[in-house]
C-alpha positions as CSV (number, residue, x, y, z in Angstrom):
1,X,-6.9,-32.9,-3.2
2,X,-9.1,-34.4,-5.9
3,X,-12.6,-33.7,-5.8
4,X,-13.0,-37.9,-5.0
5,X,-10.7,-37.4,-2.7
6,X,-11.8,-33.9,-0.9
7,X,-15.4,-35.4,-1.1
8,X,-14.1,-38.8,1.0
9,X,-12.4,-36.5,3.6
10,X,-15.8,-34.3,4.0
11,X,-17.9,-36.9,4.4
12,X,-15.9,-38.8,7.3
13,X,-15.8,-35.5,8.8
14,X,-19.1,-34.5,8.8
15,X,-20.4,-38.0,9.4
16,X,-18.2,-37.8,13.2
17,X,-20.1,-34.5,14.0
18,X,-23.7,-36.2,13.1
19,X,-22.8,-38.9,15.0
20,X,-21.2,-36.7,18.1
21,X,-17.8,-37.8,17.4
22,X,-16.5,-33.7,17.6
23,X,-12.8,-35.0,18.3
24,X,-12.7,-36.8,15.0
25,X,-15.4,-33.9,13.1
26,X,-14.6,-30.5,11.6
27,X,-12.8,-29.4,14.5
28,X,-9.8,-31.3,12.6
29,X,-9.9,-29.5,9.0
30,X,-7.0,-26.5,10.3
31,X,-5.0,-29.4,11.5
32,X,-5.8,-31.5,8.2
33,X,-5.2,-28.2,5.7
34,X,-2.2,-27.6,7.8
35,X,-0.7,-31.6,6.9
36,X,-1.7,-31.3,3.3
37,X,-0.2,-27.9,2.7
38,X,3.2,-27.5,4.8
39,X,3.2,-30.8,6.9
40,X,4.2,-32.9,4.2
41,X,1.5,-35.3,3.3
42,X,0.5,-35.6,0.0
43,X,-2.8,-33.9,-1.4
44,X,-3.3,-36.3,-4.6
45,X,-1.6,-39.6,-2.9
46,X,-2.6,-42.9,-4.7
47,X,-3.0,-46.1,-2.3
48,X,-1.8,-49.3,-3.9
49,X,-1.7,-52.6,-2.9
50,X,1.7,-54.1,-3.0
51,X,1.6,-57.1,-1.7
52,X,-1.3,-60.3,-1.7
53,X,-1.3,-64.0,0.0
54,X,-4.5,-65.9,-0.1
55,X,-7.2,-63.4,2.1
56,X,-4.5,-61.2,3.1
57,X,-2.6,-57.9,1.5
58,X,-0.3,-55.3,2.6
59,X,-1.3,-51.3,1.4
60,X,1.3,-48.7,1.0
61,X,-0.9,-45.6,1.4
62,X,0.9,-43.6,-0.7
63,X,1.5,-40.4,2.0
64,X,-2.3,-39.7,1.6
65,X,-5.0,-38.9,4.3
66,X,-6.0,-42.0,6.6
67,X,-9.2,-41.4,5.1
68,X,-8.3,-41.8,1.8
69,X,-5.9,-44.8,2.2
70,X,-8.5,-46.3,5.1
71,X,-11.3,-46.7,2.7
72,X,-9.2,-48.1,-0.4
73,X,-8.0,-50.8,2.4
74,X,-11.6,-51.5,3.4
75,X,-13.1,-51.7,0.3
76,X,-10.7,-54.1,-1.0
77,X,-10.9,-56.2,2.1
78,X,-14.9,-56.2,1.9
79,X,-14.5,-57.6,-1.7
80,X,-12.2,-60.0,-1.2
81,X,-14.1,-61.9,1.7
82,X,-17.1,-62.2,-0.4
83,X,-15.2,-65.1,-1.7
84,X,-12.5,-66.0,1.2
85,X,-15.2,-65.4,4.0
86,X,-12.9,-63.0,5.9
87,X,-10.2,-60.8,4.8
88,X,-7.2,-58.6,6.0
89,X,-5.5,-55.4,4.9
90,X,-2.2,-53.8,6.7
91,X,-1.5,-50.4,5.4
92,X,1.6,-48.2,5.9
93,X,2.6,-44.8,4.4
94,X,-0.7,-43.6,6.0
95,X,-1.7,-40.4,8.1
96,X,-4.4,-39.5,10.7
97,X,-7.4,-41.6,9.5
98,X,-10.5,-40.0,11.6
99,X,-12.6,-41.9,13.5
100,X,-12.3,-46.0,12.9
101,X,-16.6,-46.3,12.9
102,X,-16.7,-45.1,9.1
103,X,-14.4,-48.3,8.1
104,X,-15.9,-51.1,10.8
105,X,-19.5,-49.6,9.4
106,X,-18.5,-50.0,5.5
107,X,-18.6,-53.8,5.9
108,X,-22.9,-53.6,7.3
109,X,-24.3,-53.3,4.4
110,X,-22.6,-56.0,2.9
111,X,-23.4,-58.4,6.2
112,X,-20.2,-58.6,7.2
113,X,-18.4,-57.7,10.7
114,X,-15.8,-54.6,9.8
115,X,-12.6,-54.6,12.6
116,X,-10.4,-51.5,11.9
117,X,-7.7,-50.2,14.3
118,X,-4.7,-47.1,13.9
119,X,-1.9,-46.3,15.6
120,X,-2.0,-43.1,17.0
121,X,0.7,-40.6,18.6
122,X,2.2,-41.5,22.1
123,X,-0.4,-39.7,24.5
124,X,-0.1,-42.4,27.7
125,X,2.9,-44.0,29.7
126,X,3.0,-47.1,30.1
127,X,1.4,-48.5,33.8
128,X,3.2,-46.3,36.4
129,X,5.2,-45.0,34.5
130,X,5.9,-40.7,33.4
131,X,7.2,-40.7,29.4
132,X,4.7,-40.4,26.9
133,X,5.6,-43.7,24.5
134,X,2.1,-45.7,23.9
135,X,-0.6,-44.5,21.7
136,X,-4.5,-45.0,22.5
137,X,-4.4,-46.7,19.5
138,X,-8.2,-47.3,19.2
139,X,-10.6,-50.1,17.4
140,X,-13.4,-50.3,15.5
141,X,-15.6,-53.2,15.4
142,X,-19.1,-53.0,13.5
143,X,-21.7,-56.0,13.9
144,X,-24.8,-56.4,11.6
145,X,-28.4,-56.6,13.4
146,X,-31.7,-57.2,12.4
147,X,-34.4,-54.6,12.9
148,X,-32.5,-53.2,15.7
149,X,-30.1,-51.1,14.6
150,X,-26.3,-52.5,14.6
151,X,-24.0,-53.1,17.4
152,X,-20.9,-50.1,16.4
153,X,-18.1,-49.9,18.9
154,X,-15.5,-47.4,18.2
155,X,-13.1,-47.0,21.3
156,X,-9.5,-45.9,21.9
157,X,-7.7,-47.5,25.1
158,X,-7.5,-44.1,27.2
159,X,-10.0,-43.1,29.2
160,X,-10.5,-39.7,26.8
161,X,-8.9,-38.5,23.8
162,X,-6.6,-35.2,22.4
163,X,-9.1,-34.0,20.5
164,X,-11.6,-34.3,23.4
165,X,-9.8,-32.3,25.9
166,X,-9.2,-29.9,22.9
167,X,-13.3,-28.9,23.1
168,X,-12.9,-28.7,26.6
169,X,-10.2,-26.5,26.4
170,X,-12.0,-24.5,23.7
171,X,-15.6,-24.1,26.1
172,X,-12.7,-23.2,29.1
173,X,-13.9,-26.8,31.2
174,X,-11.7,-28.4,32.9
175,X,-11.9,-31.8,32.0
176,X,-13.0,-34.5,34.4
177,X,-11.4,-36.9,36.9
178,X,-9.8,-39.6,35.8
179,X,-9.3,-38.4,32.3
180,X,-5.4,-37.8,32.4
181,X,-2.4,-37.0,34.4
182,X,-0.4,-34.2,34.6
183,X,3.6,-34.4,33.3
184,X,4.8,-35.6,36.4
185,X,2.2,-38.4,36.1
186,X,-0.5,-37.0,39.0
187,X,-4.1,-37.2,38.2
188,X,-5.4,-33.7,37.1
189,X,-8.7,-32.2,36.1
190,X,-6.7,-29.0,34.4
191,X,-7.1,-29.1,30.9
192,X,-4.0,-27.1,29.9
193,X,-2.0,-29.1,32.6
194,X,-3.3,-32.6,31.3
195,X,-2.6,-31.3,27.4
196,X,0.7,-31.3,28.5
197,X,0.5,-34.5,30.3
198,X,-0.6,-37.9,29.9
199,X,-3.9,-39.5,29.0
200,X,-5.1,-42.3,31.4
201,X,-5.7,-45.4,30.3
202,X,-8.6,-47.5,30.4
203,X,-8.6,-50.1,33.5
204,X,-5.0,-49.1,34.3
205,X,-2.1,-51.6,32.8
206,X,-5.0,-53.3,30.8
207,X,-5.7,-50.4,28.8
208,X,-2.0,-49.7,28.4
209,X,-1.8,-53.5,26.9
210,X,-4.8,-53.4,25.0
211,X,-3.7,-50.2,23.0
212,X,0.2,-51.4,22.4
213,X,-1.4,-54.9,20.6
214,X,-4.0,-52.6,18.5
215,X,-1.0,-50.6,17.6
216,X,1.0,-53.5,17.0
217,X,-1.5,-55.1,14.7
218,X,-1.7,-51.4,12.8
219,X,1.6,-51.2,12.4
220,X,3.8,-53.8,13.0
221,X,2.2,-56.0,9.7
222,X,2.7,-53.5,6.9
223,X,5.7,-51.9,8.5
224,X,4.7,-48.7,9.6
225,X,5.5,-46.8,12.6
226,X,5.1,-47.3,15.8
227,X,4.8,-45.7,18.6
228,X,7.5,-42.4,18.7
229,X,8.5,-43.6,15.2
230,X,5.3,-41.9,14.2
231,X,6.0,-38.4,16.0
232,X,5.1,-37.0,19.3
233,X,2.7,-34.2,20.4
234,X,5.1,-31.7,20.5
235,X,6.7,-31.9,17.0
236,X,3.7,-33.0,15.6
237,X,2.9,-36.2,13.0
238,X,5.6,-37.4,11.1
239,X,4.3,-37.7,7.4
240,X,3.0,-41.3,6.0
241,X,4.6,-42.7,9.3
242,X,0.7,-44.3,10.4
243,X,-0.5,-47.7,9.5
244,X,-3.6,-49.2,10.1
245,X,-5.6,-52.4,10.1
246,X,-8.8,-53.8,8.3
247,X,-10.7,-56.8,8.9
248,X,-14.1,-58.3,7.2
249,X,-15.4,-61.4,8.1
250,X,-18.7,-62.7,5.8
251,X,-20.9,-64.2,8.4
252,X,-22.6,-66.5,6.0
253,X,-19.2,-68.3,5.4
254,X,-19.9,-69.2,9.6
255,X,-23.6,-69.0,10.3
256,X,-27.1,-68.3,8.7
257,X,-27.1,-65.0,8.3
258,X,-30.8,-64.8,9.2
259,X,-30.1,-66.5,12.2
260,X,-27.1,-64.4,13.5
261,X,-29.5,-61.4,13.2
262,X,-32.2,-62.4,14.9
263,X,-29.9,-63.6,17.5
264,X,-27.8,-60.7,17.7
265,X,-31.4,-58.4,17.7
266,X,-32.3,-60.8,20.9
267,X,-28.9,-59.7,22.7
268,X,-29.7,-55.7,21.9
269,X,-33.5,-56.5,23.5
270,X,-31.6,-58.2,26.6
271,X,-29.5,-55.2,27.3
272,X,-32.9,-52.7,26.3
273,X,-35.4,-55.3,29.0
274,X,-32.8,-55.4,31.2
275,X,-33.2,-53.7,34.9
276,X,-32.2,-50.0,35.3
277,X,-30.2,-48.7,38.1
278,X,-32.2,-46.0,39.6
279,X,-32.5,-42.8,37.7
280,X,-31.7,-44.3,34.5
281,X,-34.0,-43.6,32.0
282,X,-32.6,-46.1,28.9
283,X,-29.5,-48.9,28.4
284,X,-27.6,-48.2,25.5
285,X,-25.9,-50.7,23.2
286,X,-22.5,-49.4,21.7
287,X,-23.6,-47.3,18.4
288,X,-27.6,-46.4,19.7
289,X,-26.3,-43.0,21.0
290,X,-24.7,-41.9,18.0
291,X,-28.1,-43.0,15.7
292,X,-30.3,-41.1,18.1
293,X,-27.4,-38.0,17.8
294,X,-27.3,-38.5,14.0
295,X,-31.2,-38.4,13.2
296,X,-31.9,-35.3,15.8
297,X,-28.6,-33.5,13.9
298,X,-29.8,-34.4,10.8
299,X,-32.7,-32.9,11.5
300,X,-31.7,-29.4,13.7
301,X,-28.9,-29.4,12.4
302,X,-24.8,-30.0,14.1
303,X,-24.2,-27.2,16.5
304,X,-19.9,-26.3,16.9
305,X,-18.6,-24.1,19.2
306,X,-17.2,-20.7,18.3
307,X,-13.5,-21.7,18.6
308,X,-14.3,-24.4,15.7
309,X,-16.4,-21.9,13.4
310,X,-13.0,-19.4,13.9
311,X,-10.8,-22.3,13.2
312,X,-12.5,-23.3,10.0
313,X,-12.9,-19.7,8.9
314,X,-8.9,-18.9,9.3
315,X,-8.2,-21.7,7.2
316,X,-10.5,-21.1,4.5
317,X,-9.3,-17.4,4.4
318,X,-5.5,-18.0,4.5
319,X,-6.4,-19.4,0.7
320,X,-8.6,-17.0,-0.3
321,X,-12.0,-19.4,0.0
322,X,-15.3,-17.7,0.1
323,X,-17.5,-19.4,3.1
324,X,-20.9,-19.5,2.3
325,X,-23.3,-16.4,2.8
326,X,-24.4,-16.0,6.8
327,X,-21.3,-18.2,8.1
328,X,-20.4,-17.5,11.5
């Protein structure tokens, strides 16, 4: 890749880790050296934007990492609604793209709400059903605050994800109930048996209809694939198959900005004064657990589990890369 772009992909991945996102942290760099060296995406792929009407514009990714095409999208889409007030991007000829928090969280410091949402490969059925055709397509949504710290959602329609029961299936957990079902579509708590299954939704068929319109609007738009047109988890990603989604909206074009964040700070105080059901210590707004994980990593440092340190190290010595000095 080029150093921009190897720098771009580091960051997202490390930034997951700080902020406990392991599915979506380092544990994906064999995985993301495998796609750039023999899986057929393309290293030094250029995003362009090909097409532009009024707010809107449709992104061909150019085969590159999700990451790289994801943050070309939302940077355009930031600068455009600082004059249109809100702004879309659609992207196709994109690839895994990480988790969707790094492009909802882009828009904060420009006091702006950031929407992003991906496709992802087929992993649930749909309601009742055994065949593995819906993705748990996730979304991203990002709200600005005051003093309290921002309102970050970042959530997939499945009650876990892949690279979730991965870690459990490095530590040699099984997962827990009412994660996924097994191939025959029976709930199961074995982790190999449920990699080879089917994720569970969120709240049943509402999940299911949740993620197909987030996959819709990721790839429908711009033309990318959906669904099995993107691969499946046996063969693997198809390259620049994924699309994706990108929305700002500048709340000054609808509100005082000082205003919505003092309002906004009065709903996070709600949920924090709120009553506690007993033997609950705190109550969480989306994004408060991953600042408290980020500042505490930041600070001890992000502890990975062996079968991620042996991952990272295979990789690095298939090509002849030097880790650093006391890597384990």
């Amino acid at each position: 890749m080029s150093t921009p772009g190897a720098a771009l992909l580091t960051r997202t991945l490390v930034a997951s880790d700080l902020r406990g996102i392991h599915s979506h942290g380092v544990l994906r760099v064999p995985d993301y050296v495998a796609k750039l060296t023999t899986g057929g995406v393309d290293p030094r792929g250029r995003p362009r934007i090909l097409r532009e009407f009024g707010a809107t514009m449709s992104i061909d990714g150019g085969n590159s990492m999700g990451q790289i095409a994801g943050t070309f999208a939302m940077e355009r889409v930031i600068e455009r609604a600082r004059t249109t007030g809100v702004a879309a991007a659609a992207v196709h000829g994109s690839n895994h793209c990480g988790a969707m928090d790094h492009y909802a969280r882009m828009a904060l410091a420009h006091d702006m709400i950031g929407i992003a949402t991906t496709n992802a490969l087929p992993t649930m059925a749909p309601w009742g059903g055994a065949d593995k055709i819906v993705g748990i397509n996730p979304v991203g949504v990002a709200i600005p605050a005051g003093v309290e710290d921002p309102i970050v959602l970042d959530i997939a329609f499945g009650a876990t994800a892949h690279g979730k029961m991965r870690i459990y299936q490095q530590k040699g957990l099984s997962i827990p109930e009412g994660w996924a079902f097994d191939e025959n579509g029976l709930p199961t708590t074995d982790t190999d048996a449920a990699l080879r299954g089917l994720i569970q939704p969120i709240g049943g068929y509402k999940g299911v209809g949740l993620a197909m319109v987030t996959g819709i609007l990721s790839s429908l738009l711009s033309g990318a694939g959906y669904g099995l047109e993107t691969g499946n988890m046996v063969d693997g990603a198809i390259p620049g198959a994924d699309g994706q989604f990108f929305l700002a909206l500048r709340v000054a074009a609808f509100e005082d900005m000082a205003t919505f964040k003092s309002r906004i700070d009065g709903i996070v105080r709600q949920i924090h004064e709120s009553r506690r059901a007993p033997g609950v210590e705190r109550l969480y707004v989306p994004g408060e657990m991953e600042v408290e994980f980020e500042a505490e990593r930041r600070r001890d440092g992000i502890p990975l589990n062996d079968a991620t340190l042996a991952g990272i190290t295979t990789a690095a010595q298939r090509f002849g890369i030097a880790l650093p000095a006391g890597w384990s």
